[in-house]
Each structure stands twice: as structure tokens, then as C-alpha cells.
C-alpha positions as CSV (number, residue, x, y, z in Angstrom):
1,X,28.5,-7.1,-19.9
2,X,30.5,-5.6,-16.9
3,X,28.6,-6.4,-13.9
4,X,25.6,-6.9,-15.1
5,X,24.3,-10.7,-15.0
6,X,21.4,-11.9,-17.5
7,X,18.2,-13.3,-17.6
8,X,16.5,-14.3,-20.5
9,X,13.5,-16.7,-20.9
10,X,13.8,-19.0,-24.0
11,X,9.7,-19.3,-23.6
12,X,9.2,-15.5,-23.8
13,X,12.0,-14.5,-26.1
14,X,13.1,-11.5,-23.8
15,X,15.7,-10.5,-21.4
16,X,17.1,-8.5,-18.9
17,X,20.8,-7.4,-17.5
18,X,21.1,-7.1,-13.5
19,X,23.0,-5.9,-11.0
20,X,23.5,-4.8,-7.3
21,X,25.8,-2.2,-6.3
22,X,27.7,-2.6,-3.3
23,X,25.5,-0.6,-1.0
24,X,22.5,-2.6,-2.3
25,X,21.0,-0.9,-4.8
26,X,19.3,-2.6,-7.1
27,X,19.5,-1.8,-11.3
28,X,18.0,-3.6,-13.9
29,X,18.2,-2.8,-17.5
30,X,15.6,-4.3,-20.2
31,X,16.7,-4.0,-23.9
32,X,14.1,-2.5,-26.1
33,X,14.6,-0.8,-29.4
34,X,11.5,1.5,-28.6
35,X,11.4,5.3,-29.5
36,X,10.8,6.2,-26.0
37,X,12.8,5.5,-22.7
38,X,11.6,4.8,-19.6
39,X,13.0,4.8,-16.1
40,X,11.7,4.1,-12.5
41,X,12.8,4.4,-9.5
42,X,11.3,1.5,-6.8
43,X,11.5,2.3,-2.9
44,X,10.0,-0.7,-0.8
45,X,7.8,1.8,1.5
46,X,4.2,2.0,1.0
47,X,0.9,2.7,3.0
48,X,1.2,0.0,4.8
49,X,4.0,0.3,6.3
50,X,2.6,2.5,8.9
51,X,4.0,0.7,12.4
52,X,7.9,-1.0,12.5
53,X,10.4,-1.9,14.1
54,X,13.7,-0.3,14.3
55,X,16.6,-1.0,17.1
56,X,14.2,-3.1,19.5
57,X,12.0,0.1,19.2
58,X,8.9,0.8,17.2
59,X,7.4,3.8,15.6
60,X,4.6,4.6,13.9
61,X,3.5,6.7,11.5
62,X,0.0,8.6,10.8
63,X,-2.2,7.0,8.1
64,X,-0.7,8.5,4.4
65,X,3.4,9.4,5.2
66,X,4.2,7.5,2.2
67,X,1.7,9.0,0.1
68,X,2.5,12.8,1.4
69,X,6.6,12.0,1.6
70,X,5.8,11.0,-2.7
71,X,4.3,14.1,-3.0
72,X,7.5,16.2,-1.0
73,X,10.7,14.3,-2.9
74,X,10.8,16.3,-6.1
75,X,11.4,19.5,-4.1
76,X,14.9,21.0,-4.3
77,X,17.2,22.2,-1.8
78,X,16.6,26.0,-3.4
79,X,12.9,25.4,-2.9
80,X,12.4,24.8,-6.8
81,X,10.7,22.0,-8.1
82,X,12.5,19.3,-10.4
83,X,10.0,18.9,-12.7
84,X,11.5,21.9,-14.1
85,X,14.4,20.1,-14.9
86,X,13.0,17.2,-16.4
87,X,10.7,20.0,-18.6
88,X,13.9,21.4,-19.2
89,X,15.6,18.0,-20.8
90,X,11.9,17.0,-22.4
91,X,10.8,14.5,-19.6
92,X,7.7,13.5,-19.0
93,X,8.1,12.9,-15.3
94,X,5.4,11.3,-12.0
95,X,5.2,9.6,-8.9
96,X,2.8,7.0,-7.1
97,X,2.4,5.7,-3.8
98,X,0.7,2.4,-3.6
99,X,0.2,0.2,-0.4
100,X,2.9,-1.9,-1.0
101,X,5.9,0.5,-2.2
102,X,6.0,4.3,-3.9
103,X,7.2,4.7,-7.3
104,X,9.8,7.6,-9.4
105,X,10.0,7.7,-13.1
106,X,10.0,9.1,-16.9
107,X,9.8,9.2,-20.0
108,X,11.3,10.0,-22.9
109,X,12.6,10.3,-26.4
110,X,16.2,12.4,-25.9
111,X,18.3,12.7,-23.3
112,X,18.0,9.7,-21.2
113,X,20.8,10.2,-19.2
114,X,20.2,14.2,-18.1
115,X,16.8,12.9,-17.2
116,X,18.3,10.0,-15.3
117,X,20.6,12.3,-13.3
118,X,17.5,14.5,-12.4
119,X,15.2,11.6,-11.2
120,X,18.2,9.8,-8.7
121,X,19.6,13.0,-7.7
122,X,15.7,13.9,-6.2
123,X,15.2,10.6,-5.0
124,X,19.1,10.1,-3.0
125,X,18.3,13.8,-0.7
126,X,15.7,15.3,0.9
127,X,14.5,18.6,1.3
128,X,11.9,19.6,3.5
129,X,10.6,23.2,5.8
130,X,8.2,23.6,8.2
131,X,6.4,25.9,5.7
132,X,6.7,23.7,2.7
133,X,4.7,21.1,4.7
134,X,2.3,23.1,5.8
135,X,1.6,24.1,2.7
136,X,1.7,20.4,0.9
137,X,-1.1,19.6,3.9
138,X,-3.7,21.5,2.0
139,X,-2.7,20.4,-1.5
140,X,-3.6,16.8,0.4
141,X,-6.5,17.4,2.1
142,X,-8.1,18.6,-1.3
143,X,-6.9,15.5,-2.8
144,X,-8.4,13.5,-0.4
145,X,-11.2,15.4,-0.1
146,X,-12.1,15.0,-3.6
147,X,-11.8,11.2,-3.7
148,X,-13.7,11.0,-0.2
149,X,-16.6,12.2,-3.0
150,X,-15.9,9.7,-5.1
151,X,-18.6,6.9,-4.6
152,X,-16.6,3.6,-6.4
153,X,-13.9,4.9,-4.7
154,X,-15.5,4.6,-1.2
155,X,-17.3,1.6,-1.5
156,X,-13.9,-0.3,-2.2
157,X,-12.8,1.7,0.7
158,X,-16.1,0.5,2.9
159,X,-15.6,-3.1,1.8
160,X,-11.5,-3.4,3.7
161,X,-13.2,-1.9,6.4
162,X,-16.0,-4.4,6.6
163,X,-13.1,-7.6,6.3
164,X,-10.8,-6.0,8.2
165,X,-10.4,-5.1,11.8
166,X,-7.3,-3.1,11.9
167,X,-4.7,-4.4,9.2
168,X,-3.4,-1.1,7.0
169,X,-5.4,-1.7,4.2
170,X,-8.5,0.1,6.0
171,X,-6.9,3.6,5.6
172,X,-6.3,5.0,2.3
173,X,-3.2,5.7,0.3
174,X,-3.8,9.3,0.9
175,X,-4.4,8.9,4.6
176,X,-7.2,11.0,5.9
177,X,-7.5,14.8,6.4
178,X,-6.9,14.6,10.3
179,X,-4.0,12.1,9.9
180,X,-1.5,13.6,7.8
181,X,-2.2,17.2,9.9
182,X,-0.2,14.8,12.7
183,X,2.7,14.9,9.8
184,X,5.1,17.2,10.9
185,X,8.7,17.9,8.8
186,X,10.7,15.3,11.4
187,X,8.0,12.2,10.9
188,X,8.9,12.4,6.9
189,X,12.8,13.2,7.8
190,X,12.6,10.0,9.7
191,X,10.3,8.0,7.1
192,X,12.9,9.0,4.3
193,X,16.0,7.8,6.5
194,X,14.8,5.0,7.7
195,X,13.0,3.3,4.5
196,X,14.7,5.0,1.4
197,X,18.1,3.4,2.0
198,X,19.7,2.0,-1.0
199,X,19.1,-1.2,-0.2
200,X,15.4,-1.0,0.4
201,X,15.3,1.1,-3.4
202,X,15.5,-0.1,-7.2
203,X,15.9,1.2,-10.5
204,X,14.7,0.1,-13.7
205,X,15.2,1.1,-17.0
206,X,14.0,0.2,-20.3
207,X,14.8,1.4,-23.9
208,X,18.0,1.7,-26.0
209,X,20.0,2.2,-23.4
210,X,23.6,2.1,-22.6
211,X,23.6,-0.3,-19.3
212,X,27.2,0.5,-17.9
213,X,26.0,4.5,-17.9
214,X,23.2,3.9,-16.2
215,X,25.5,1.9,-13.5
216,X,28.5,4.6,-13.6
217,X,25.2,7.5,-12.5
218,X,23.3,5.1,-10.3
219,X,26.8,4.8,-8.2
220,X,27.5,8.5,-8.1
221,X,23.8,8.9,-6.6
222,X,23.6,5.4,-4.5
223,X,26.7,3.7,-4.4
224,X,28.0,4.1,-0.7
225,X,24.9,5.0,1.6
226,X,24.3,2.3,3.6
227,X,21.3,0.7,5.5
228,X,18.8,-1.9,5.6
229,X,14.9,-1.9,6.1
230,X,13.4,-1.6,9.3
231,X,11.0,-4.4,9.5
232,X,7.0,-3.4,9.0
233,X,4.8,-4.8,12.1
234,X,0.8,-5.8,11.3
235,X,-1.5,-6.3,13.7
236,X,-2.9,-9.6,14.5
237,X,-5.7,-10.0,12.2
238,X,-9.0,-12.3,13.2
239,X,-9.7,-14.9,10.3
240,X,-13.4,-13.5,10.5
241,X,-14.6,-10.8,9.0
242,X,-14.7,-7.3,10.8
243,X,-18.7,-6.1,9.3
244,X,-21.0,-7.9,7.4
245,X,-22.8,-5.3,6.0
246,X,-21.4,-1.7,5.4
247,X,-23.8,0.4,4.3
248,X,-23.6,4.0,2.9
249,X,-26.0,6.6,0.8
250,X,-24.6,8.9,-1.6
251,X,-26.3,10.7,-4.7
252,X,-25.9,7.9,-7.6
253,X,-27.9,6.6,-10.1
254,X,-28.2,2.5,-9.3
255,X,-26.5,0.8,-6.1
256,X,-23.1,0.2,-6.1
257,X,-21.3,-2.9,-4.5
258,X,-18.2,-4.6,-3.5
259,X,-18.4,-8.2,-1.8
260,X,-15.3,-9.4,-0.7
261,X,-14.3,-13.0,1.1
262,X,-11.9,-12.6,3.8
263,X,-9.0,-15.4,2.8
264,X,-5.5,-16.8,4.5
265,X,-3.0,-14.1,4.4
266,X,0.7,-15.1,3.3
267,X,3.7,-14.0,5.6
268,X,5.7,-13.6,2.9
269,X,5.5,-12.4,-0.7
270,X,7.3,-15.4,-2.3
271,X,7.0,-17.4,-5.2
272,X,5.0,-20.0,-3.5
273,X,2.3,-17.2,-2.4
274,X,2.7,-15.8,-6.1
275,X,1.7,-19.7,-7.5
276,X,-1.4,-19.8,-5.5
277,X,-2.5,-15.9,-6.2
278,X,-2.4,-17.1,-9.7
279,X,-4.1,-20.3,-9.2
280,X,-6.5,-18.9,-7.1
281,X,-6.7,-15.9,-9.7
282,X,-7.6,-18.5,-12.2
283,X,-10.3,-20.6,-10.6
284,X,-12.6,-17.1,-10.0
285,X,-11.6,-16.2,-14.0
286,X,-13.3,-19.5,-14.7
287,X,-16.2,-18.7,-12.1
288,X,-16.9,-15.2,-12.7
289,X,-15.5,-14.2,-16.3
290,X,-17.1,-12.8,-19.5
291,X,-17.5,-16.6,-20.6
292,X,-18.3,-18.2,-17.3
293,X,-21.9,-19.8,-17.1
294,X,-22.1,-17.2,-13.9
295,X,-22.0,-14.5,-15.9
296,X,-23.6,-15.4,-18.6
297,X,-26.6,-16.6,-16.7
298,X,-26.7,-14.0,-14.5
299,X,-26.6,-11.0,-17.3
300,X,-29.3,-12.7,-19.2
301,X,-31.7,-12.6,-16.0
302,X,-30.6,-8.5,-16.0
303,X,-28.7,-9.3,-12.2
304,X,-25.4,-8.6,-13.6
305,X,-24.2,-5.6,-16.0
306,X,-20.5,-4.2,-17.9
307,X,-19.9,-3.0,-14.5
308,X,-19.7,-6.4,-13.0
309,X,-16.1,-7.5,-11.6
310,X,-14.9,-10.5,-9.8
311,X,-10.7,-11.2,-8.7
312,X,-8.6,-11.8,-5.9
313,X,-6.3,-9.1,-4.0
314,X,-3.3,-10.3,-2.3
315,X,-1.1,-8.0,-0.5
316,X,1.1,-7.9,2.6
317,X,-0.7,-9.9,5.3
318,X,-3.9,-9.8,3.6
319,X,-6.2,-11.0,1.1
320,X,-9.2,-10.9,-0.6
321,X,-11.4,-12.2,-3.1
322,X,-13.2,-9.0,-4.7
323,X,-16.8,-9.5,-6.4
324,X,-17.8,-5.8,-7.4
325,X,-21.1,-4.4,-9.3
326,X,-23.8,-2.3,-9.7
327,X,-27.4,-2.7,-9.6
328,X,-30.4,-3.4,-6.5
329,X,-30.2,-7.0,-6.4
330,X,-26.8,-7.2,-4.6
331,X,-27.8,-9.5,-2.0
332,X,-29.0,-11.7,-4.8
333,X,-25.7,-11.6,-6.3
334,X,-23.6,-12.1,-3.2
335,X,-25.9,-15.5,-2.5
336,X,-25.4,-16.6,-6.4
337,X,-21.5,-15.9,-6.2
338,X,-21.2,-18.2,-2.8
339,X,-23.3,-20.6,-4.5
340,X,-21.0,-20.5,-7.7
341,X,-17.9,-20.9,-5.7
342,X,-19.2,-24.1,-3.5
343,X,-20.4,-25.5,-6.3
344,X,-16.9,-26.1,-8.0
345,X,-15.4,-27.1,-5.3
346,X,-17.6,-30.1,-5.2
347,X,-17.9,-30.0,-9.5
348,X,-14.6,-28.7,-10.7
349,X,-13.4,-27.8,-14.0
350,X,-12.8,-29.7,-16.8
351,X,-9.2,-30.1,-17.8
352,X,-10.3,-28.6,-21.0
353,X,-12.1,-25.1,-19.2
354,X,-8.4,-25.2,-17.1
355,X,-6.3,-25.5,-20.0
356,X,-8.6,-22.8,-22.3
357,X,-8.5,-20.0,-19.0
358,X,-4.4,-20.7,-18.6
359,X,-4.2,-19.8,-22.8
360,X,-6.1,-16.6,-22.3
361,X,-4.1,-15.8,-19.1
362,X,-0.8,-16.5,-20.8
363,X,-1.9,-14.1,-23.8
364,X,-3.0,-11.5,-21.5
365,X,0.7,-11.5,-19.4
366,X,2.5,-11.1,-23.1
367,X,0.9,-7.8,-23.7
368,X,3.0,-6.6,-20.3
369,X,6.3,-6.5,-22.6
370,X,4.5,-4.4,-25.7
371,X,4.7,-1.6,-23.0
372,X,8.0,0.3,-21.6
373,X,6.2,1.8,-18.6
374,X,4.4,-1.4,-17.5
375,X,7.5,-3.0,-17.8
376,X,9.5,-0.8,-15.8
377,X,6.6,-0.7,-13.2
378,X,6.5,-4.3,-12.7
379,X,10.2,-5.2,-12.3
380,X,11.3,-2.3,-10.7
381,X,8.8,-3.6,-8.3
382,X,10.3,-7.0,-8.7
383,X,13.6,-6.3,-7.5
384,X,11.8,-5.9,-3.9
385,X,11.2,-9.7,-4.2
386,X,12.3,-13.4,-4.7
387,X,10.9,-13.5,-7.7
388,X,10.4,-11.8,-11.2
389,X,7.4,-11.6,-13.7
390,X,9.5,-14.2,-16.0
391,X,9.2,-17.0,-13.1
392,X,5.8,-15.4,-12.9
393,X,4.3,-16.2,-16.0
394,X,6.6,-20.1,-15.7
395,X,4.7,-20.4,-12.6
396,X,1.5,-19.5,-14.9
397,X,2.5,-22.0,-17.3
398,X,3.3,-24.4,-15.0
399,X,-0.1,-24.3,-12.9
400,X,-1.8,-27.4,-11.8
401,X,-5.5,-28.6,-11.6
402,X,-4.4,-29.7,-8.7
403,X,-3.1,-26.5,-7.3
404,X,-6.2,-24.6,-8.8
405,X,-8.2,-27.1,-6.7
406,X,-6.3,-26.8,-3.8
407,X,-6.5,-22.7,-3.4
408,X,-10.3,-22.7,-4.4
409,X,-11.1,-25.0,-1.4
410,X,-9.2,-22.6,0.7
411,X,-11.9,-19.8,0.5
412,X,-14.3,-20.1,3.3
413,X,-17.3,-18.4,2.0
414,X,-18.3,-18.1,5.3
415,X,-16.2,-14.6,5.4
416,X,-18.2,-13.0,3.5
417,X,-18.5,-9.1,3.9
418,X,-20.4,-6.6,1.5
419,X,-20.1,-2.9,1.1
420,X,-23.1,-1.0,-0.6
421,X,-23.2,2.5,-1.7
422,X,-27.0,3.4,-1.7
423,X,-29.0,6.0,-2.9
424,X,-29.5,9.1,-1.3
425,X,-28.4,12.6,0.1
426,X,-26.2,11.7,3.0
């Protein structure tokens, strides 16, 4: 194919063509003889990238840019939206800001390629008044109103403010009400031209698609800008944790809780930090999961319910291992969970429980290519890094007891932080 390289894993049975144009932009194309098309555009510019560095200066930007520049890029020049457009060519069309990057895409079953031109010709131009913001302001604030009465929402919230002292993951996607009315139309002006350059932006496709088309329209919208990304600056972050104990009432029928443990943050969002996510990912399957002696145990003596959660976060200079729940016996729960975790490092797994948790891992990561729009989510997100979620689920294959080991012993249970939403009127 003109171009366009591939990469196909034998162990997988799937592929995918690639390419860069010469301004950067990134385009991948995955074959799929589904009904319905999918498309996404990727920009590397999330939540978190709220302080950089540009020209030996830095800027900052109030708490939710990201989110509220998402919510301004399918405005037109005419002040019409282009949702129109894609209800005109019978696309289903969204967007989503998330900490790490913000995401542009659509479906559908005719007319790929007049959908295609709508979605990169929003994305490649801005648009913006001092009235239109204004107005997009309140639109915000009731969003973020609304999830401020959210109680599972804030006690997730609660618990990255209790671990964390001032890393970006303690504000919101959304921001806050009195941080985006800083948001004026210049700060997103300068947010759009300094991270949406082509090569800070992907697109992904996935269908029956025609790859050289989607390269001769991905040109006319991105081919000769040029640019690179500033680079994000985070806080120095203390190894400890920033609260034990964050406490808040709300009206709701049982407790809710999040326990988190504070862990090593990786610099850079490589392969090797991907290995020991999963690893690490694996070891608190085996702890915490449906079929673990934990849960089991714990259900049976009514401490645990279906709401019950255990993982492990890892983001841009943070992470976390996430233990989540309702019920009044929290504190119960967080001193069984520490317990559990300790207790492997000294009694680890059989090869056998290893070997059993990696098999039901592997099944789970298959399901990702039965959907177009997971697919298209994921490696348009891929692009941004040195890695893709075939070397991914290799590195998943590949996994060690060794290296399971190795990232359980890491966790210092000492950084330990719980969030509780209790009941109440407040």
C-alpha cells in the first residue's frame, strides 16, 4: 500500500496500515469488514497539561481548558455548529476530554468520507468570540455543577486529593466553576495553537475503508502546518501521601469509599512502565478479584458487596492503586486489603494462580478488537506513544512471575489514603 507501512500480529490475527505525513500527523487505518465506520481524531492535550513550557517561558492554564476548548472545536466560522453537518451525512458524531489527551470522532454506516471531511476540517481551525465563550461558561458550570452532586463521583475526586499534594490529577476534567470563568477567548486561542499542531494529533480509522482516501483528505486538512509540543511541567510530587483521611457527608443510603496507595510514578509513558502497569495490574486481579480468597472471604462475612472494586491507575507522573466500595466497615476493609497485599509479598502466587489470571487477562484484551470504537479509541491514543496495544497484549503474554513479584513489592502500603462519603445533609 502507498505509504502506508503494516503491522500485523501473527498471535492475534489482526492488522493495521500506518503512516506519518510530513508535517507529522499521524494516520492509522484498521481493516474491518464491519457495517459501521469509525473515525477518531487523537490530540495529545489533556487536563493535565495545565503548566508547560514553551520558548524558555512557561504558561499556565486554569484547571479545565482542555475540557472547555473540547466543548468550543465543533463551532464553525458562521457560528453554526458541525454537528449539523455530520446529521446532514448520517453521522453519529462526540467528543471527550480525558486527563491524558481529548478525543474527535464518528460513526457510521454511509458516507465515510463526507463525514471524514467534516470531523478534520473542525478539528484543523478554530473559531472562537468573546460571546460564544461566555456563553459556553454556563453550559460548563451546569455540567460541573451537576457532577459536583454526584457522590461516587466525588469520592474518587476526594481520594487524588488525599494522595496528592498538587499533581493535576486533583482538579477535575471539567475544572471548577471559578476556574474556567479565568478562561477568556485568547487562553483557548493559545491552548489550540500551541498543543493541536499536527504533530501532537492522530487519526484513526476503522471499517471498510479505502486507506489512500483517507491520506489524500487527512493531507488537505494537516499536511503542511507545522509544530511540535510544548513540553507539560508537574510539580514535584512528595512520595507520601497528601491526607489520610478525607471525609465528606452527603445524602446516600450506605458509605461510600475509595482507598488508594500512593505508588512510584513513571517519567515516561513507555513500554517498560506499560510491562509493570500490567504486572502490577495483575498481582491486585489475583488479590482482590471475583475469585480471589479476599473477596470471597470478605463477601461471605457481609464486609464486601457488587460494588466492591480494586485496580491500579497509572497516568502521567502519577499512580495509584484504587480499592473502592461501599458499606460502614471501610476502615475494616482498608486494614484487610494492606494485610492481603503484605501477605503475598511474603507468600506469593502459585505459578498455576499466575498462569490462570494471565488466560483470563488475555481473553478480556481480545474482546477490544470485537469493537470499532474501542479500537479506534485505543490506537488513536496509541499513536501518542512508543508503543501499541499489539506490543501491549505481547507484553501481557510475555509477563513474568518475576516481574509480577517485583512491581507488587514496590507498593508501600504505608501510603495509604482513604476518601469516605458519609451520611448526611451537608
Amino acid at each position: 500500500m502507498n505509504r502506508f507501512k503494516v503491522k500485523e500480529n501473527k498471535r492475534l490475527k489482526e492488522k493495521y496500515y500506518y503512516t506519518q505525513l510530513d508535517s507529522g500527523f499521524k494516520i492509522t487505518v484498521i481493516p474491518k469488514d464491519y457495517p459501521t465506520a469509525f473515525a477518531m481524531v487523537s490530540c495529545d492535550f489533556g487536563s493535565a497539561d495545565i503548566e508547560y513550557e514553551k520558548n524558555q517561558q512557561i504558561y499556565k492554564f486554569p484547571a479545565g481548558t482542555a475540557h472547555f476548548l473540547e466543548h468550543k472545536m465543533f463551532e464553525n466560522e458562521d457560528g453554526s455548529d458541525a454537528f449539523l453537518e455530520f446529521d446532514r451525512f448520517g453521522g453519529n458524531a462526540n467528543a471527550f476530554t480525558s486527563f491524558e489527551n481529548t478525543g474527535y470522532y464518528f460513526s457510521c454506516t454511509d458516507n465515510f468520507f463526507e463525514n471524514l471531511n467534516v470531523l478534520l476540517k473542525a478539528v484543523s481551525s478554530v473559531h472562537f468570540s468573546d460571546e460564544s465563550v461566555e456563553k459556553e461558561k454556563k453550559i460548563i458550570a451546569q455540567e460541573i455543577t451537576m457532577y459536583e452532586d454526584s457522590p461516587s463521583t466525588n469520592v474518587a475526586k476526594n481520594l487524588s486529593r488525599a494522595l496528592y499534594f498538587s499533581h493535576p490529577t486533583i482538579h477535575a476534567v471539567s475544572g471548577t466553576v471559578e476556574s474556567i470563568s479565568e478562561i477568556t477567548k485568547e487562553t483557548l486561542f493559545r491552548a489550540y495553537d500551541d498543543f493541536y499542531v499536527p504533530a501532537n494529533m492522530s487519526l484513526c480509522v476503522c471499517g471498510n475503508i479505502d486507506a489512500l482516501t483517507v491520506l489524500e483528505i487527512a493531507n488537505k486538512y494537516f499536511g503542511t502546518k507545522k509544530g511540535t509540543r510544548p513540553k507539560t511541567m508537574f510539580p514535584d510530587e512528595p512520595k507520601t501521601v497528601n491526607k489520610k483521611v478525607f471525609t465528606e457527608n452527603s445524602i446516600v443510603a450506605s458509605p461510600l469509599y475509595c482507598i488508594g496507595i500512593k505508588c512510584n510514578p513513571f517519567e515516561e509513558n513507555d513500554l517498560a512502565s506499560h510491562r509493570f502497569a500490567t504486572a502490577l495490574r495483575l498481582a491486585i486481579s489475583l488479590i482482590f478479584g471475583r475469585a480471589s480468597d479476599f473477596y470471597c472471604q470478605n463477601y461471605a462475612k457481609g464486609l464486601l458487596n457488587e460494588r466492591f472494586y480494586a485496580g491500579y491507575t497509572q497516568s502521567k507522573n502519577c499512580a495509584h492503586i484504587v480499592i473502592s466500595g461501599s458499606g460502614s466497615d471501610y476502615n475494616t476493609v482498608m486494614q484487610e486489603a494492606i494485610k492481603a497485599i503484605e501477605d503475598k509479598k511474603r507468600n506469593f502466587f502459585t505459578n498455576e494462580e499466575i498462569v490462570r489470571e494471565k488466560r483470563a487477562a488475555y481473553a478480556e484484551s481480545l474482546t477490544l478488537f470485537d469493537s470499532g470504537e474501542d479500537i479506534v479509541a485505543s490506537m488513536a491514543a496509541c499513536a501518542h506513544l512508543s508503543y501499541d496495544d499489539f506490543d501491549g497484549i505481547d507484553a501481557l503474554c510475555d509477563i513474568t512471575p518475576e516481574e509480577i513479584k517485583e512491581a507488587l513489592c514496590s507498593v508501600n502500603t504505608e501510603n495509604c489514603a482513604i476518601s469516605i462519603i458519609q451520611k448526611g445533609t451537608d
